[in-house]
N, C-alpha and C positions, 0 to 999 in steps of 0.2 A: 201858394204855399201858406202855411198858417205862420199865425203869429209868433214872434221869434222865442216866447216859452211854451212853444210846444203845445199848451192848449189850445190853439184855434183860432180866427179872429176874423177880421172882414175879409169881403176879396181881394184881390189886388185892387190898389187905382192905378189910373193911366201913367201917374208918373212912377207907381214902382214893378209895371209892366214894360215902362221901356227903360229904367234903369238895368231889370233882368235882362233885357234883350242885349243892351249896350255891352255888361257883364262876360253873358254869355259869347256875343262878338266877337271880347277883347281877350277871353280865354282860348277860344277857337283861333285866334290868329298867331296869339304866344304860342302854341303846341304845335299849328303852321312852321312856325320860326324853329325852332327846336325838331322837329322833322326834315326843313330843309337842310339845316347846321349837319346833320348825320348825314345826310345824302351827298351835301357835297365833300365831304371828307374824303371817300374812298374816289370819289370820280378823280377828286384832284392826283390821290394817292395813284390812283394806275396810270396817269399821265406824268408825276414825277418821280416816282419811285422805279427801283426793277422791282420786278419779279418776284424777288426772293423778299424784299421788303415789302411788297404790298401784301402780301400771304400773309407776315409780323403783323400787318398795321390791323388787317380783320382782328388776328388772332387779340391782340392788344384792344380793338373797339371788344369785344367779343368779354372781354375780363373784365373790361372794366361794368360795362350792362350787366351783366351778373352778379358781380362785386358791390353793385350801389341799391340792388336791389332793397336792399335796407332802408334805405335811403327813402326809399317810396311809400314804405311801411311808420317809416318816422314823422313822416308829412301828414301820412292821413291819422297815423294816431294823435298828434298834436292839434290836426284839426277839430277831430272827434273833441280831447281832453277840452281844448279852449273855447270850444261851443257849448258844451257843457258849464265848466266855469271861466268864464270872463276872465282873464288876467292870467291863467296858469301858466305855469312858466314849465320849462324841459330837464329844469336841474343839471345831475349829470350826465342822464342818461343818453342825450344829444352826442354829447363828447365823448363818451364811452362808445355807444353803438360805431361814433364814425372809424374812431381808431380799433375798433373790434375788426369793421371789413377793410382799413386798411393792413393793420395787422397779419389777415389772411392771404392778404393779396403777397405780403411780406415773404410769408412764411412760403410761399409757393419758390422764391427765388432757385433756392439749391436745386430744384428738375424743374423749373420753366425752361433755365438757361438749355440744357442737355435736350429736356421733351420737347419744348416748342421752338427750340429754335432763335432764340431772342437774345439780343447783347446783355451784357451783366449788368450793366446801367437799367437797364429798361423795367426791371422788375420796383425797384425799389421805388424809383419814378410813379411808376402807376399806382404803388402805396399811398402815396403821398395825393397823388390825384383823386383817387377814388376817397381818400379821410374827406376831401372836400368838398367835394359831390354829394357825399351821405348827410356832412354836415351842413347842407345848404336845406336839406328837407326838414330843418326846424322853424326858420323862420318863414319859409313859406306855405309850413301848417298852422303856425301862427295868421297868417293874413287869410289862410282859406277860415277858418274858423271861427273868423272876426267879422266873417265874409264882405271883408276889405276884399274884391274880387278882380276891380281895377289894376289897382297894386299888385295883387299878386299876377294877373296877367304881364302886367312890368318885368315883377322878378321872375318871371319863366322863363321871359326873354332873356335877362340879366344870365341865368343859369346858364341859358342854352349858347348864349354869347360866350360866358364864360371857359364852360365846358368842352366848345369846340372853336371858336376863334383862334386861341394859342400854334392850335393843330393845324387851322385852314392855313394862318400865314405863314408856320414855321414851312409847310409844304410850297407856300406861293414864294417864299424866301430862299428856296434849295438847300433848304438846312439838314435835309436825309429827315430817316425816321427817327432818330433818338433825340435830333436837335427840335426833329418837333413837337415829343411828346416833352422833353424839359420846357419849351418855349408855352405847348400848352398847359403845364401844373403850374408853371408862375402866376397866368393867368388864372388858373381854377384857386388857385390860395387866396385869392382877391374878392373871390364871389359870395363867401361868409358872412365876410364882415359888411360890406355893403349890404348885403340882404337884411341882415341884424338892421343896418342902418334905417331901412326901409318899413320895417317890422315895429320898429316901435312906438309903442303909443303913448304922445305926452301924458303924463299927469296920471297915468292910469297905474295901480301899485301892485303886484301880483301878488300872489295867493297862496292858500297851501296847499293848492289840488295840483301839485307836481305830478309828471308825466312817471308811467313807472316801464321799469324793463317788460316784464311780461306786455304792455298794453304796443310796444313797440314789435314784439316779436310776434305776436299775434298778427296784427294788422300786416308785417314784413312776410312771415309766411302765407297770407292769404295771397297776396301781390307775386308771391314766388310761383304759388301753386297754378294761379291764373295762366299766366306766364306758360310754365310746364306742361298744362293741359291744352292749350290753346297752338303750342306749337313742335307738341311732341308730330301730329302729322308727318308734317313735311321731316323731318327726322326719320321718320319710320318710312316715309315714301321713298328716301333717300337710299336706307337700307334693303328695303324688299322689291325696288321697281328698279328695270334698265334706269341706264343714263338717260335715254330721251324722255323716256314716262317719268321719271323723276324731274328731268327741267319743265316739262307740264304741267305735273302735279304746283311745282311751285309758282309759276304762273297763275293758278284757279287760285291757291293761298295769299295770293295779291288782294283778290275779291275780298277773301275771309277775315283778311286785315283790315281791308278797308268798313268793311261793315261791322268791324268789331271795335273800332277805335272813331269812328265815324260821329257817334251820338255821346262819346266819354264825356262832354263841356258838361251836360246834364247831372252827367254823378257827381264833377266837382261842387258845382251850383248846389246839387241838393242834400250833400254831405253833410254839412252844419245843420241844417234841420232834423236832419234822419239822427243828429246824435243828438236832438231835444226833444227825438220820441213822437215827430209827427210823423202821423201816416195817411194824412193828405200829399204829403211832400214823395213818402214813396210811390204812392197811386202817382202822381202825376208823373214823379222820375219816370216809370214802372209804359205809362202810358205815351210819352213823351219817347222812349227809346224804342218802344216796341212798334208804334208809326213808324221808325224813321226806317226801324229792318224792314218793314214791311213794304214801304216805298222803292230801297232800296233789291228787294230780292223780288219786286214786281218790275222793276226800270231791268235786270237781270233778265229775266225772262224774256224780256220782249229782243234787248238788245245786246244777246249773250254774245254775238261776234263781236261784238265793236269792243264790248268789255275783254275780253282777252286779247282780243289789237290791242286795246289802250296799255293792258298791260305787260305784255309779251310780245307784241309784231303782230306782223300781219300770215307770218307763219303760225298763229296760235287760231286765229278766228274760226278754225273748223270745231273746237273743244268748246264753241258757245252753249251747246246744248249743254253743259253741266253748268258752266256759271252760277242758275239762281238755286243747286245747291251747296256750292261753295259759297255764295250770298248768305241763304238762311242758316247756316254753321255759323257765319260770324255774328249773323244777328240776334242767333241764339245765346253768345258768349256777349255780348252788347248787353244782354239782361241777365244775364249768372254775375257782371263784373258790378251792375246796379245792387244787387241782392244781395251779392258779399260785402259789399262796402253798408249797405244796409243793417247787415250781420255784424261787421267789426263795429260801427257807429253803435247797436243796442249792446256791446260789449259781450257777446258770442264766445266761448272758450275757443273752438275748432271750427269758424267757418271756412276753412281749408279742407275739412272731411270729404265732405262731395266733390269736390274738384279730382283730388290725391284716388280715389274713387274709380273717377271717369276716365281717368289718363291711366288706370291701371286696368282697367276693361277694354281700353283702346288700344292698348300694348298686345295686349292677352289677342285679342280677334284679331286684329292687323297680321299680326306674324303667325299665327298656328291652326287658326278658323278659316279665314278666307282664301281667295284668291289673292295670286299676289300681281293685280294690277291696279290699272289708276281707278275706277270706278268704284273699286272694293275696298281700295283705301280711303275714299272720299267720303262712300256711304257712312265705312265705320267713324271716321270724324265727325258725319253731322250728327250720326246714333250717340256717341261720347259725349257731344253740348249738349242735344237731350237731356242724357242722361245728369251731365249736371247741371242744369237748369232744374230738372226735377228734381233732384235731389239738396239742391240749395234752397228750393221754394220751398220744400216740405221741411226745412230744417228750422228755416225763417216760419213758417207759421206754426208748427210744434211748438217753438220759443213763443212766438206771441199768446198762445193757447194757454201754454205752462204761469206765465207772467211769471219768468225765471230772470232775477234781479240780475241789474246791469252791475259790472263789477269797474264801469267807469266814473 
């Protein structure tokens, strides 16, 4: 990566090749932590819960992952902001943004209760959860940005403790579902201000390059649209394929996840450069993610049963032959998710364009062009990352062609 202003500098030495290494490690295992934390949430949920509440409990994980989505958009723009300048601070936008998707989650109460099904308590509750979920993606855009990497690998952990430990125990406690989403927002209240704690740096004075709404919503919609496009599929599979082709198709989307979340440490690492305008730092993100699909939808190929056992039984291993391209779908979206962030870092008005695109071209052929089975659904997903892969790279180097000013 070049040097930390952007213009250039020596190569790495050995000690800041294995600081990167150590880094990246310690991010990859914090995101570990925080994937395991959501997994075992619902196993515990269908062995303590009935029926009718574990249905609530999705539906409550389900609201609140949508609702924080901001949340992820606030992280990387404060990244972006404070690698750009040193010391910026979030003002109010932090606290505004979090009570905006609490607020919404608020406002859903009068037909959650009726529509989904959920106690009166329960909506209000996840308000409050979800204000502090969003709110924890300021100080840990702070530490990405400072690429304090360590640290933030710490608070990912801290988040992901906080965000679902409440949950795990109020379950492992018998406390039902509402006892344990209150049992969980106690502890999400907690997870702010520690992080704050974590975040800050002696002696250091902040600035006046405050973080602004727009640079939040930008970066929150790209993360959205990702998101959207990435898992409209299995959505669609859901709708136009039987029930068993549909439990299949979501088995091969196991692959596509995996390959698409697989090489993410990369974008975090390379974030804070990509907003000081190097493009060594992208080539290397760019070349670095694009190996590992590659690795990855070759290991596919060879060993497409075992990949569908590992992730479906041993009733799935005959659907090996499609695996490496459910592989190269994800690997394709592995490097749309480096180029967006690419895009939000050089301060891009609409790097969400291409994605909102691809997920409306894959709606479009899925339901009214094709067949309506698994193979026709599959194709037209890995055609869709294509298509925004291409349409994100050509957006990203039109921008760099243009030299159309950063508005960060």
């Amino acid at each position: 990566m070049d040097h930390p202003s952007g213009r250039g500098g020596p190569a790495l030495s050995a000690p800041s090749r294995r600081s990167i290494g150590l880094s990246g490690a310690a991010v990859t295992i914090a995101g570990a932590i925080t994937n395991a934390f959501g997994y075992v949430v619902p196993v515990l949920g269908a062995r303590r819960l009935s029926a009718g509440d574990l249905g609530a409990l999705a539906t409550v994980l389900a609201i609140v992952a949508i609702a924080s989505v901001p949340g992820t958009g606030l992280q990387i723009a404060m990244a972006v902001r404070r690698a750009r300048h040193p010391g910026a601070t979030a003002g109010r936008v932090a606290t505004v943004t979090a009570l905006a998707c609490g607020g919404a989650v608020l406002a859903l109460a009068p037909v959650a209760g009726p529509l989904l099904d959920l106690p009166p308590a329960l909506t209000p509750l996840l308000a409050v959860y979800t204000f502090a979920i969003v709110l924890s993606g300021r100080p840990l855009g702070e530490l990405q940005g400072d690429e304090r990497f360590l640290r933030l690998a710490l608070g990912m952990s801290v988040l992901a403790a906080g965000r679902y430990g409440g949950l795990v125990a109020g379950l492992l406690l018998g406390l039902g579902l509402t006892g344990s989403v209150l049992l969980g927002t106690v502890l999400a209240l907690g997870v702010p201000p520690v992080l704050a704690l974590m975040a800050r740096t002696p002696g250091a004075a902040p600035n006046d390059h405050g973080l602004t709404a727009k640079q939040v919503f930008t970066a929150g919609s790209a993360t959205l649209a990702m998101l959207a496009v990435s898992y409209a599929d299995v959505i669609l599979a859901r709708h136009v394929l039987p029930a068993d082709a549909s439990g299949a198709y979501a088995v091969g989307a196991v692959l596509t996840k995996g390959a698409m979340w697989a090489p993410q440490v990369v974008t975090v690492l390379a974030l804070p450069r990509l907003a000081q305008g190097s493009r060594r730092a992208l080539l290397i993100a760019v070349g670095l993610v694009a190996a590992c699909g590659a690795l990855l939808v070759a290991a596919s190929a060879l060993a497409g049963g075992l990949a569908f056992s590992l992730a479906g039984g041993a009733d799935y291993t005959g659907l090996g032959r499609y695996a490496p391209v459910f592989a190269t779908t994800g690997a394709f979206y592995a490097l749309v998710f480096v180029l967006v962030n690419a895009q939000v870092a050089a301060g891009a008005r609409w790097p969400s364009a291409p994605l909102w695109a691809a997920a409306a071209v894959l709606v479009a052929t899925a339901e009214w062009l094709v067949p309506h089975t698994l193979p026709a659904v599959m194709w037209c997903s890995a055609g869709a990352a294509a298509l925004a892969l291409a349409g994100t790279a050509l957006s990203l180097r039109n921008r760099s062609r243009t030299g159309q000013p950063s508005s960060l």
